[in-house]
LUMPAGU-139548 format. One line per field, with one value per residue (C-alpha): residue number from 1; residue in three letters; chain; x, y, z. Coordinates in nm, 2 decimals, padded with zeros to 4 digits. Each point is the difference from the previous one (the first is absolute). Last residue first. Example, Ala and Ser with C-alpha at 12.3 -4.5 7.8 and 13.67 -1.06 7.14 Angstrom:
2
num [2  1]
residuo [SER  ALA]
cadena [A  A]
east [01.37  -00.14]
north [-00.11  -00.34]
up [00.71  00.07]
# end
This chain:
397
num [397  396  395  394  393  392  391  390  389  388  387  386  385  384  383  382  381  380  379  378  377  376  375  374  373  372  371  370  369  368  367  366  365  364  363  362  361  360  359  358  357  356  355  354  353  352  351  350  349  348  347  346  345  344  343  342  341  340  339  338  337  336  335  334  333  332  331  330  329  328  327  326  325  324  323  322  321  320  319  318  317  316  315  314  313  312  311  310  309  308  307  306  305  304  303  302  301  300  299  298  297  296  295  294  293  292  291  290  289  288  287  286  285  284  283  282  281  280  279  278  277  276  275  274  273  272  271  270  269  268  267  266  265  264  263  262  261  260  259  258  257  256  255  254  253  252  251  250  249  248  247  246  245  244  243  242  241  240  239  238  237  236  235  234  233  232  231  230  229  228  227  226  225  224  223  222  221  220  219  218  217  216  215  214  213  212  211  210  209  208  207  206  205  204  203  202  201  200  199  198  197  196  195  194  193  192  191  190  189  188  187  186  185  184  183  182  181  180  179  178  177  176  175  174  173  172  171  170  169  168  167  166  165  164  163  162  161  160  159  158  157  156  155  154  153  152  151  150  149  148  147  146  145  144  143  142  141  140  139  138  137  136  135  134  133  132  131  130  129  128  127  126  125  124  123  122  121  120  119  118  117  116  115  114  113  112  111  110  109  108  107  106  105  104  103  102  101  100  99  98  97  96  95  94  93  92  91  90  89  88  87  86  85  84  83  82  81  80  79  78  77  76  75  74  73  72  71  70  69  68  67  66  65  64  63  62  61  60  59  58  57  56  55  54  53  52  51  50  49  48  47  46  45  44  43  42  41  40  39  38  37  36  35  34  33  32  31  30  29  28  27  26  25  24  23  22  21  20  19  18  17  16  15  14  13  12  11  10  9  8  7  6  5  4  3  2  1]
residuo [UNK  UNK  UNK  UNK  UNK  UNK  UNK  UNK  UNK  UNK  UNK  UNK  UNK  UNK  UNK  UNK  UNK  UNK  UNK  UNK  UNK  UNK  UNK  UNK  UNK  UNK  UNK  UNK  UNK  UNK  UNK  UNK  UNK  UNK  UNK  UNK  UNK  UNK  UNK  UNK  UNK  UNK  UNK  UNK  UNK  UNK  UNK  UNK  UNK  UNK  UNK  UNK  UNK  UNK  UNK  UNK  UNK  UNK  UNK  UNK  UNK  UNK  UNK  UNK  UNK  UNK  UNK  UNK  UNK  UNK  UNK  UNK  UNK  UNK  UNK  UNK  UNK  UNK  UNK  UNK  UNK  UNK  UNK  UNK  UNK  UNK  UNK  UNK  UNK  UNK  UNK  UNK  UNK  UNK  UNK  UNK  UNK  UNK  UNK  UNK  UNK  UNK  UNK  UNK  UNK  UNK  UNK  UNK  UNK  UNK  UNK  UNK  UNK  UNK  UNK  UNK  UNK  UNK  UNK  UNK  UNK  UNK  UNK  UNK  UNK  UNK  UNK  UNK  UNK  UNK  UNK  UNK  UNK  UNK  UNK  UNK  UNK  UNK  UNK  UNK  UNK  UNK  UNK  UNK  UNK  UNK  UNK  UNK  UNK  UNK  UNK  UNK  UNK  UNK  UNK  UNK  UNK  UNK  UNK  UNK  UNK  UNK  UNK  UNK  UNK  UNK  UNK  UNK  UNK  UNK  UNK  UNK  UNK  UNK  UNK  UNK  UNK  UNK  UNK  UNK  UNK  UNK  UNK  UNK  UNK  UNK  UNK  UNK  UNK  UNK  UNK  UNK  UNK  UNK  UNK  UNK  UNK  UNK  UNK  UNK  UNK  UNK  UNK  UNK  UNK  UNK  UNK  UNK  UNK  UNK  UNK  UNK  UNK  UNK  UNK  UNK  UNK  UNK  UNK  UNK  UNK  UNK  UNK  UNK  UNK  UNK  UNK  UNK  UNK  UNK  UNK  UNK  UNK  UNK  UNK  UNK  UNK  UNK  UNK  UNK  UNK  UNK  UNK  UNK  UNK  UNK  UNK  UNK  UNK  UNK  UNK  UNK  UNK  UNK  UNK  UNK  UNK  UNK  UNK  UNK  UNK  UNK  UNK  UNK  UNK  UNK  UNK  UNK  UNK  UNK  UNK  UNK  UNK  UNK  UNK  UNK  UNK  UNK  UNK  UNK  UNK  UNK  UNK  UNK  UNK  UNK  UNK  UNK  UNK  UNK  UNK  UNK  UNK  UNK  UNK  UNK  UNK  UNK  UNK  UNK  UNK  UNK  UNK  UNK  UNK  UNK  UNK  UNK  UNK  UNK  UNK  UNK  UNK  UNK  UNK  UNK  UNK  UNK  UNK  UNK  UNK  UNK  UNK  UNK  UNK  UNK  UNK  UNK  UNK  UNK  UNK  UNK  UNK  UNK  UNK  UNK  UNK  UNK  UNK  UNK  UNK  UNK  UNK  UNK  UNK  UNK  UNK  UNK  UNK  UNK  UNK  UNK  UNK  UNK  UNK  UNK  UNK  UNK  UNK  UNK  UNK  UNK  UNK  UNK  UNK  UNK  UNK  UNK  UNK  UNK  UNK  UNK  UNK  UNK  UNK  UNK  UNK  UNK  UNK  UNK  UNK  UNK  UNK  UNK  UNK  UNK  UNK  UNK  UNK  UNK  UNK  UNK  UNK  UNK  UNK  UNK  UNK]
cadena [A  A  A  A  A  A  A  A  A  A  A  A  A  A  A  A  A  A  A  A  A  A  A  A  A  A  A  A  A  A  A  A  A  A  A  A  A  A  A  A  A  A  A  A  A  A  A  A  A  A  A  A  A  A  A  A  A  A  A  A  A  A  A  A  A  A  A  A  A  A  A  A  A  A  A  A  A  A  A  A  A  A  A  A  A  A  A  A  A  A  A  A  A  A  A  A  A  A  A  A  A  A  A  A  A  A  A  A  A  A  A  A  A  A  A  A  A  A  A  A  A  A  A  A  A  A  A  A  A  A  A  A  A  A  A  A  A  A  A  A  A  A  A  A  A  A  A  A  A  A  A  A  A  A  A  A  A  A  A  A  A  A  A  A  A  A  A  A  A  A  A  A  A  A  A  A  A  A  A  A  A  A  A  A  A  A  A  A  A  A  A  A  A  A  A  A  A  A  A  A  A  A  A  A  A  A  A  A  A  A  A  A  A  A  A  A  A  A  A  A  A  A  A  A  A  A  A  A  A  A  A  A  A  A  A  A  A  A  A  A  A  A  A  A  A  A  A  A  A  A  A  A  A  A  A  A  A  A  A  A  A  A  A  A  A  A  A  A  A  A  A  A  A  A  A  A  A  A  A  A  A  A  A  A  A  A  A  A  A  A  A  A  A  A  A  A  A  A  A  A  A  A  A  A  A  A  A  A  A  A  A  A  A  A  A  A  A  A  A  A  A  A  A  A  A  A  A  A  A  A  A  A  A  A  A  A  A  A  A  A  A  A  A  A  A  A  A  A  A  A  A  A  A  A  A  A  A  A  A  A  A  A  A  A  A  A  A  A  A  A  A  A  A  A  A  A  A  A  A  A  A  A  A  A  A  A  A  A  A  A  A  A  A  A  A  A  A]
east [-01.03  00.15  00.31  00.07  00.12  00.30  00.24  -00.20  00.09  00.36  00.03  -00.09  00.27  00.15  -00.06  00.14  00.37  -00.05  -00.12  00.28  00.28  -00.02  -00.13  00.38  00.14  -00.18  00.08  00.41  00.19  00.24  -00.20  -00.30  00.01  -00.02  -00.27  -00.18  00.04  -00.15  -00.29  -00.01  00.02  -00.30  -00.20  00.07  -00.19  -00.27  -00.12  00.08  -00.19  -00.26  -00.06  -00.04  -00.22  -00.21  -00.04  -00.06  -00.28  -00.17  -00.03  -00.34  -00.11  00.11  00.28  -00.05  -00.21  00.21  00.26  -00.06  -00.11  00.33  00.18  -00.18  00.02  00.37  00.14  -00.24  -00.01  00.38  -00.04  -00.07  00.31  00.25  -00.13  00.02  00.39  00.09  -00.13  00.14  00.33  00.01  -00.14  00.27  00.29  00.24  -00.21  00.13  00.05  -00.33  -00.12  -00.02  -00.22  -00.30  00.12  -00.10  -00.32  -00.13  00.11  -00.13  -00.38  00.03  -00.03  -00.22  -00.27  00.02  -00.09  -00.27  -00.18  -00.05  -00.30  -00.16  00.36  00.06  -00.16  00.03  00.35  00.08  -00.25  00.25  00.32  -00.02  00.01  00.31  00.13  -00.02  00.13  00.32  00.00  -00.03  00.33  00.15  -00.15  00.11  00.39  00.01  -00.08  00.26  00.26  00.19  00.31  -00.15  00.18  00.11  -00.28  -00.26  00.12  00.08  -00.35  -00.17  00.16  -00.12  -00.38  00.03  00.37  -00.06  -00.39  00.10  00.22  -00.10  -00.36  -00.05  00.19  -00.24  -00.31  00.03  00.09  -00.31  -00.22  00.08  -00.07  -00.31  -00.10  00.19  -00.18  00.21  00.26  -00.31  -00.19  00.29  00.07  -00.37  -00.02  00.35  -00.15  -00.26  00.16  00.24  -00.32  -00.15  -00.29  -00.33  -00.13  -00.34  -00.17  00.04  -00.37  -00.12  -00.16  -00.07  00.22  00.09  00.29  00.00  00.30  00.21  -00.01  00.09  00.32  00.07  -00.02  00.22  00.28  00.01  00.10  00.33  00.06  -00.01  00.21  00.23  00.06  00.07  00.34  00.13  -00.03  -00.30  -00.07  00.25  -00.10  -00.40  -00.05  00.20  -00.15  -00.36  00.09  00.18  -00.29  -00.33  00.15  00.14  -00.33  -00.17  00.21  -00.02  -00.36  00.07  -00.10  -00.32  -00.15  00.09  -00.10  -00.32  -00.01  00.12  -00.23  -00.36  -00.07  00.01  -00.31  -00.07  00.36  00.11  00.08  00.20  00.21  00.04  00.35  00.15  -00.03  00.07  00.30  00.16  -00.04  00.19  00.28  -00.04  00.00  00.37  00.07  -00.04  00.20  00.34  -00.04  -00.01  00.29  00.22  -00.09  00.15  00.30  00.07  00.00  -00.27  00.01  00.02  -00.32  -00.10  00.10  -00.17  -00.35  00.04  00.03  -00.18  -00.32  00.08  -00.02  -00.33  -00.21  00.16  -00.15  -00.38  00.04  00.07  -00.25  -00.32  00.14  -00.02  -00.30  -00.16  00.13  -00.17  00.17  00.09  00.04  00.21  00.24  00.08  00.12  00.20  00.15  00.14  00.06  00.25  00.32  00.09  -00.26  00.18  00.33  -00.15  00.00  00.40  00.06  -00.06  00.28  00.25  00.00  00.06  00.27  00.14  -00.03  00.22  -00.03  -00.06  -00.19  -00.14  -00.06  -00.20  -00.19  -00.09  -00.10  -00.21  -00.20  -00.07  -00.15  -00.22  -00.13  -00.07  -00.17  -00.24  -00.12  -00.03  -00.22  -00.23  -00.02  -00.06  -00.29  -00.16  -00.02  -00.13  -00.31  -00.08  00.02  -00.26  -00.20  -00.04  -00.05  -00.22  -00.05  -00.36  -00.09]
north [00.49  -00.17  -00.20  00.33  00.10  00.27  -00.31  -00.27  00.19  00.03  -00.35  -00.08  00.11  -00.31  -00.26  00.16  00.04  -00.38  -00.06  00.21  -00.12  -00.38  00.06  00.16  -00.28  -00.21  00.23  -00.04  00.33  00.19  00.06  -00.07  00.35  00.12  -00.11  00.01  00.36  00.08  -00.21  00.15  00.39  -00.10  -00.14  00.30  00.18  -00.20  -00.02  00.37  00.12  -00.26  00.16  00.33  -00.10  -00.17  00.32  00.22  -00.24  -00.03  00.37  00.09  -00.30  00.05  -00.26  -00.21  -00.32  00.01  -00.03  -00.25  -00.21  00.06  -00.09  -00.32  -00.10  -00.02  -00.07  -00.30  -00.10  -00.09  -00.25  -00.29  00.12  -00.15  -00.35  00.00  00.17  -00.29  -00.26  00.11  00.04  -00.34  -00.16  00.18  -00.14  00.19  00.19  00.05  00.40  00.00  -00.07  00.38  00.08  -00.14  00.26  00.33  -00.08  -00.14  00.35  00.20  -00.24  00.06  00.36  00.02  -00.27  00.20  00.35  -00.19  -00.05  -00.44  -00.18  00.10  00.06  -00.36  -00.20  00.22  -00.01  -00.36  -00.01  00.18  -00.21  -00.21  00.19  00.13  -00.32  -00.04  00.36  -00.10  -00.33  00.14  00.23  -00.33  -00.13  00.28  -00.06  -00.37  00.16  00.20  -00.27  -00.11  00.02  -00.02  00.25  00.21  00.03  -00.08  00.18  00.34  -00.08  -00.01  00.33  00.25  -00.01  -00.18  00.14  00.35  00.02  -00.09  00.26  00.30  -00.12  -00.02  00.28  00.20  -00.14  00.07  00.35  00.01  -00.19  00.21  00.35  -00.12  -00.07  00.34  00.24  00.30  -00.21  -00.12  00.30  00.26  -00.24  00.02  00.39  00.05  -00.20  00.18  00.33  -00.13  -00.09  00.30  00.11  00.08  -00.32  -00.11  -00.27  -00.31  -00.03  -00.39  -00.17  -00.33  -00.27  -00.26  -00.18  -00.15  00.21  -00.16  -00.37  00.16  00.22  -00.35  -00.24  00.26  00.02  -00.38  00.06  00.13  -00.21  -00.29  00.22  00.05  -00.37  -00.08  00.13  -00.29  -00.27  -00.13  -00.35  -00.06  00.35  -00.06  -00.29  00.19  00.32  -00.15  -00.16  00.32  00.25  -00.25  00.02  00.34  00.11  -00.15  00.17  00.31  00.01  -00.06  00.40  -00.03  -00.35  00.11  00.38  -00.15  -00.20  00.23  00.27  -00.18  00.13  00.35  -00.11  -00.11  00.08  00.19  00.37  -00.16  -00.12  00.31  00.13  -00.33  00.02  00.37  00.02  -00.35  00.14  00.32  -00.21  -00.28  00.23  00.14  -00.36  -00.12  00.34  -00.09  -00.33  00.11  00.20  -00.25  -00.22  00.26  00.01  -00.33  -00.02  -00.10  00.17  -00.34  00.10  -00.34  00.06  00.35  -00.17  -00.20  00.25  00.27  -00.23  00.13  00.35  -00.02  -00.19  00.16  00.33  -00.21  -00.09  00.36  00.14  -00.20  00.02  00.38  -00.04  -00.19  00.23  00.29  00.33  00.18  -00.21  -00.27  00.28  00.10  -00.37  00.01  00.30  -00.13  -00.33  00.18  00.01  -00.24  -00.23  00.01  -00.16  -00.38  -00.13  00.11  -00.18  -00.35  00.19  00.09  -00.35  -00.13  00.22  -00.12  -00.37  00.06  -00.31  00.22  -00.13  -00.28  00.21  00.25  -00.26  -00.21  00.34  00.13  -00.32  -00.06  00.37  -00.02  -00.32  00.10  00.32  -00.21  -00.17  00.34  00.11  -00.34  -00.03  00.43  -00.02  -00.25  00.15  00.35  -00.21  -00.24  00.31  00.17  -00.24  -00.10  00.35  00.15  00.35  00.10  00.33]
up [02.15  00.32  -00.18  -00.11  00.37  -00.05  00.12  -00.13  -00.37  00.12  00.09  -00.38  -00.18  00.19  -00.25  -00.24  00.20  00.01  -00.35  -00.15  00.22  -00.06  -00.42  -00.05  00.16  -00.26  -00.28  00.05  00.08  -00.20  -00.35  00.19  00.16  -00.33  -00.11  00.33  00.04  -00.34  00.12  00.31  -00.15  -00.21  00.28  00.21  -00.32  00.00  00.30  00.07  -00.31  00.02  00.35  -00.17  -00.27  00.26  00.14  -00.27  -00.16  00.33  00.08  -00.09  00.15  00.34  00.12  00.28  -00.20  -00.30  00.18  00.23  -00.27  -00.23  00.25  00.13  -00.36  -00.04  00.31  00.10  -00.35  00.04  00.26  -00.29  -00.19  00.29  -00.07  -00.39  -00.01  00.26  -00.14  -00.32  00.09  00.14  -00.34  -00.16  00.24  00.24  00.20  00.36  -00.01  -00.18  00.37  00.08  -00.23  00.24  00.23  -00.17  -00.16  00.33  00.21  -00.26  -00.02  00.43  -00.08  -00.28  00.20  00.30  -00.17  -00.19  00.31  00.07  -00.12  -00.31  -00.17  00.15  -00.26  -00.29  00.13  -00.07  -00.30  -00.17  00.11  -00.22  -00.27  00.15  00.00  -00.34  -00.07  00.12  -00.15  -00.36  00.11  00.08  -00.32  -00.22  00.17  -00.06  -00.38  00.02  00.05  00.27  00.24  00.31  00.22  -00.34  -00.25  00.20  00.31  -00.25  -00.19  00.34  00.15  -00.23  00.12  00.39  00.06  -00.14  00.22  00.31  00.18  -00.13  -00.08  00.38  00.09  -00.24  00.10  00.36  00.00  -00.23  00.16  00.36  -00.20  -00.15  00.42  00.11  -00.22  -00.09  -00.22  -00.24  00.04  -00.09  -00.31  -00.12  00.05  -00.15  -00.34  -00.03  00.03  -00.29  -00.15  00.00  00.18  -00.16  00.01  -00.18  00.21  -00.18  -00.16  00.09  -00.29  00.15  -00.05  -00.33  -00.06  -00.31  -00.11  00.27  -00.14  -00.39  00.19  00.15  -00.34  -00.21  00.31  -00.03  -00.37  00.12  00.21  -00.25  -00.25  00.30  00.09  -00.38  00.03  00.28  -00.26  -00.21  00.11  00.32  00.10  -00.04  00.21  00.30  -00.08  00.07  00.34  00.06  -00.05  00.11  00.36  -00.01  -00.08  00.27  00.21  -00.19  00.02  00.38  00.09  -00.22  00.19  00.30  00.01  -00.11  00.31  00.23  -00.19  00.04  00.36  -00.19  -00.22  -00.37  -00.11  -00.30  00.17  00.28  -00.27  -00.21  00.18  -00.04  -00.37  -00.02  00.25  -00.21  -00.38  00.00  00.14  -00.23  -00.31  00.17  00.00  -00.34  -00.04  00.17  -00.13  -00.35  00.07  00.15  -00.28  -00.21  00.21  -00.04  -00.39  -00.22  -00.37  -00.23  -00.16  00.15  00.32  -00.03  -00.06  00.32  00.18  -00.11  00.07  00.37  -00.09  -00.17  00.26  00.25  -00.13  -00.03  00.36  00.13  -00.20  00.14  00.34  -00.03  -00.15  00.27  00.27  -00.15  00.09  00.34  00.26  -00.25  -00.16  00.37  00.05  -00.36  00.10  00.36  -00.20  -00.28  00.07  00.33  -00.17  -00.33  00.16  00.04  -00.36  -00.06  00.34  -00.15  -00.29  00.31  00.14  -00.29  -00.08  00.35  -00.05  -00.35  -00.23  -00.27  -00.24  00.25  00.27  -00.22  -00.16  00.34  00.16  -00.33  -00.05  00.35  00.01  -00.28  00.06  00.34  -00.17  -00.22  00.34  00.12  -00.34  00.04  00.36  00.01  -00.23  00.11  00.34  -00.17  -00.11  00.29  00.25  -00.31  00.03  00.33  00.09  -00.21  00.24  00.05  00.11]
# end
C-alpha cells in the first residue's frame, strides 16, 4: 500500500507553522493585554493558565476520540471552531463587549479545540511517512512546527502592533486557523476502515490509562515529563513578559523578539538532531536534551541587557528538539497503533496540565521573588528530571 509521504508530511507541516505562528500572536497579544489592563502578575498568570486547563478535562476523551473516528476530521473541526472563537475577539472589541473573563473563555475553548487536535495529529504521523526509518525526521520537522512558528509569529506581531495595536493580533490568528484547516484538507491516504468498536469510550479510555501506568517505559516519560514541565514550563511561557517588563524594563515588542529569538535558535537547532537522531538512541538524546534545557536557563540570572537576554533565550532553544521530537519518536515507535491516540492524549494531559499549574505558580511566585532567581531554580531542578530516566535505563531504548 502506498503511503504519500512527502506530501502529506509537507502538507500538515504547513499547516501547523502557519496556525502555531498564528497562536504566538495569539498568546503575546493576550499576556501583554492582560498585564497592561491590570497590571496584576498573578492574573496573568492565571489567564496563560486559562489555555492550559482543557487538557486536564478533555485529552483522555479527545485521545479515545482519535482511535476511534477519523483523525483528519477531527483536525478538520478543531481548526475551523478556533477559527470562529478567535474572530470573536476582535469583533466583541468593537461591539464594546470585551471584558477579562470573556477572553478567559475564549481561551479556555481555543484550547479545548487544541486538545482534540494534538492526539489526532500526532497519532497520524506514522500513518503519513514513506517508511518507519523516516519518522525521526518527520517527527522533526512536525514536532518543531511551532518553533518555526514562533519564529515567523513574533517577528510578524511586532510589525503589526505598532501598526494596528494589540487587537489586530486575533483577527490575524484567526485567519491562520482558515489557511491550516485548507493545508489539512489536501491530505490524502488510503481508505483505511477503523475497526468498528464495541466498547465504550469510558472503557476505552481505562484500557489506554491502564497501559500507560502498566507499562514501565510510557510510565518513565511520563513521570518524567510532568516534573519537567512543572518546573520549567511557568518561567519559560509566563516568565518572559514578567523579566521584560520588570528586570529589563521594556516594551512588548523587545518581548516578540525575545520570544522571536526563542524559536530562532530552535530552528537552529533542527538540523542539530537530524544529525544525531541517526547516531545516538533516542532515549539518550531526551535525556541529555532535559538536562541541556534545564541548565542553559540558569544564566538568565546574569541578563541585564536585551541583546543578553536574547543570546541566551536563542542558545538554550537549540537543545529543545532533543526533548521534543525524541519523545514523540519513542512514542510513537513503542506504542501499538490502536492505542496511539489514547496515549499521546494522556501524556498531553500530564504535560500540559503540570504546565498549567507552573504557569499559575510562576505568577504568583513572581509577585515576591524576582524572575531571574525564579529562572536559577527552574532550570536546575529541570535539568535533573532527567536522572530518573538514566535511573530506569531510557537512555538504553
Amino acid at each position: 500500500m502506498k503511503i504519500f509521504g512527502g506530501r502529506n508530511v509537507s502538507l500538515l507541516f504547513l499547516g501547523q507553522v502557519i496556525s502555531q505562528a498564528g497562536d504566538s500572536i495569539y498568546r503575546i497579544g493576550l499576556l501583554w493585554l492582560v498585564l497592561e489592563l491590570t497590571g496584576s502578575k498573578t492574573l496573568t498568570g492565571l489567564m496563560a493558565a486559562a489555555s492550559f486547563f482543557p487538557p486536564l478535562f478533555f485529552s483522555l476523551l479527545a485521545g479515545a476520540l482519535a482511535d476511534r473516528y477519523s483523525r483528519i476530521r477531527i483536525m478538520l473541526l478543531a481548526n475551523l471552531m478556533s477559527f470562529f472563537l478567535v474572530i470573536a475577539i476582535p469583533l466583541s472589541y468593537y461591539f464594546d463587549l470585551m471584558t477579562l473573563p470573556f477572553l478567559a473563555v475564549i481561551t479556555f475553548l481555543v484550547a479545548t479545540g487544541q486538545t482534540v487536535f494534538s492526539p489526532a495529529r500526532d497519532s497520524i504521523i506514522p500513518d503519513i511517512v514513506d517508511s518507519p526509518q523516516q519518522l525521526a525526521k518527520a517527527n522533526t520537522l512536525i514536532q518543531t512546527s511551532w518553533q518555526f512558528a514562533v519564529l515567523l509569529g513574533p517577528a510578524c506581531a511586532a510589525i503589526i502592533l505598532p501598526l494596528t495595536g494589540a487587537i489586530h493580533l486575533f483577527t490575524v490568528d484567526a485567519f491562520t486557523y482558515l489557511i491550516a484547516f485548507t493545508a489539512i484538507a489536501l491530505i490524502r491516504l488510503p481508505k483505511v476502515e477503523k475497526e468498528k468498536r464495541t466498547t465504550s469510550p469510558w472503557e476505552d479510555i481505562k484500557e489506554g490509562s491502564k497501559y500507560v501506568w502498566k507499562t514501565p517505559f510510557t510510565r518513565t516519560i511520563l513521570i518524567i515529563s510532568v516534573w519537567n514541565n512543572f518546573f520549567l514550563m511557568g518561567p519559560a511561557i509566563v516568565g518572559i513578559p514578567i523579566f521584560v517588563r520588570d528586570i529589563l524594563k521594556l516594551e512588548v515588542t523587545h518581548y516578540a523578539w525575545i520570544e522571536a529569538s526563542l524559536a530562532g535558535g530552535i530552528v537552529f537547532g533542527i538540523p542539530l538532531m537530524t544529525y544525531i537522531s541517526s547516531r545516538y538512541k533516542m532515549g539518550s538524546i531526551f535525556l541529555w536534551g532535559l538536562v541541556l534545557d534545564g541548565l542553559t536557563y540558569v544564566p538568565m540570572y546574569f541578563a541585564t541587557t536585551f541583546m543578553a537576554t536574547v543570546f541566551i533565550i536563542f542558545f538554550h532553544s537549540i537543545f529543545i528538539p532533543m526533548v521534543t521530537v525524541a519523545r514523540t519518536t519513542l512514542l510513537q515507535k513503542e506504542i501499538p497503533e490502536h492505542l496511539r491516540g489514547r496515549v499521546f492524549a494522556i501524556v498531553h494531559m500530564v504535560v500540559i496540565g503540570s504546565t498549567s499549574i507552573s504557569i499559575s505558580l510562576t505568577g504568583i511566585l513572581a509577585e515576591y521573588v524576582p524572575m531571574n532567581v525564579i529562572y536559577v531554580f527552574s532550570g536546575s531542578f529541570c535539568a535533573m528530571s532527567a536522572s530518573y530516566g538514566f535511573y530506569k535505563g531510557l537512555h538504553r531504548q
